[in-house]
N, C-alpha and C positions, 0 to 999 in steps of 0.2 A: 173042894172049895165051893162048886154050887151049892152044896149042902147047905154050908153055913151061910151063905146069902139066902136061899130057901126058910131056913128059919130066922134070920132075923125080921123076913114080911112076916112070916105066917107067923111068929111069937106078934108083930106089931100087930097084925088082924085078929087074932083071937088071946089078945089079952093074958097072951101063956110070959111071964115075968121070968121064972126060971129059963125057960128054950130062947130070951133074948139075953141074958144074961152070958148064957154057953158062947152067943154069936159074936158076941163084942169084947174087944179088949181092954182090960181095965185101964188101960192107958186111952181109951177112946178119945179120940178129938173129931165131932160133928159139928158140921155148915153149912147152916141154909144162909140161900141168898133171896131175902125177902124183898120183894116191890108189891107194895100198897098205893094203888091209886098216883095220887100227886106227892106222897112222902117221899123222902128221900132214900134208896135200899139201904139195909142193915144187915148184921150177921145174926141169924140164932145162934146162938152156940150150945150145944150138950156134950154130955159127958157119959162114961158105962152108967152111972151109977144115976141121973138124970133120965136118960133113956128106959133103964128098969124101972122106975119111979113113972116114969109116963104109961109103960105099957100096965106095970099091977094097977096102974089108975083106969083101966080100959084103954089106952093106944087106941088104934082106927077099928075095937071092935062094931063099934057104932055107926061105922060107913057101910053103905049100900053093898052087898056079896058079890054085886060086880063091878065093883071097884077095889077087890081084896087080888086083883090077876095081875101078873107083873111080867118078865121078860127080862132074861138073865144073860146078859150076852160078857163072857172072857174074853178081855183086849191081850192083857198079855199074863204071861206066870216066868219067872225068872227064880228057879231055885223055890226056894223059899219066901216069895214074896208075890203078888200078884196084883193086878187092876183091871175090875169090874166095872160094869156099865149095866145100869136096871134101870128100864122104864114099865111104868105103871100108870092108871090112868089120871094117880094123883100126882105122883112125884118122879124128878129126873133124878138115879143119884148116880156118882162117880164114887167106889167104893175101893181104897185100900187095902189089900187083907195081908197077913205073915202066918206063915205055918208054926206053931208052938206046939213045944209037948203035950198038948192037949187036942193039939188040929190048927184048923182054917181059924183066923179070927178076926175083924172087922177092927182096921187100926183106925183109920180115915175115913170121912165120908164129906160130902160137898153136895149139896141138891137143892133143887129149885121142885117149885110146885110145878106139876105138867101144865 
């Protein structure tokens, strides 16, 4: 399952569309929790298919290489299902994953900017 968290930064830092595609489940449902100054917060919302669409556009190829380092820490794994926690110097996420015939796959995700 680190695996597949491993590549969904590294497809989001180097603009790899295919290796984020592998990472996330087509059923994806992503959430940021945005606060902008004095506005009110909102949800970003994405999806698999938003998410590839971001990174074949470049994703965070264009951020500084040292801000590409992240930290993977396994809260829990129950059978076939499990919840992550990755901090980066950009982002907090809380990531959902299910194991599929395929592998590890990224169902949920919830993040705030660091």
């Amino acid at each position: 399952m680190e695996s597949c968290v491993t590549d969904y930064f590294e497809a989001w830092f180097s603009a790899d569309a295919a290796r984020m595609r592998r990472a996330v489940h087509p059923e994806l449902a992503k959430r940021g929790w945005i606060r902008r100054g004095a506005e009110a917060p909102f949800f970003d919302r994405d999806t698999s298919d938003s998410m590839v669409g971001f990174t074949t556009a470049g994703g965070g190829s264009k951020r500084p290489a040292a801000e590409h380092r992240f930290d993977i820490e396994v809260v829990d794994v129950r059978d076939d299902i499990a919840s992550v926690t990755v901090r980066s110097p950009i982002y907090h996420e809380y990531l959902h994953l299910v194991r599929t015939d395929e592998g590890w796959r990224i169902i949920h995700s919830l993040w705030r900017l660091a």
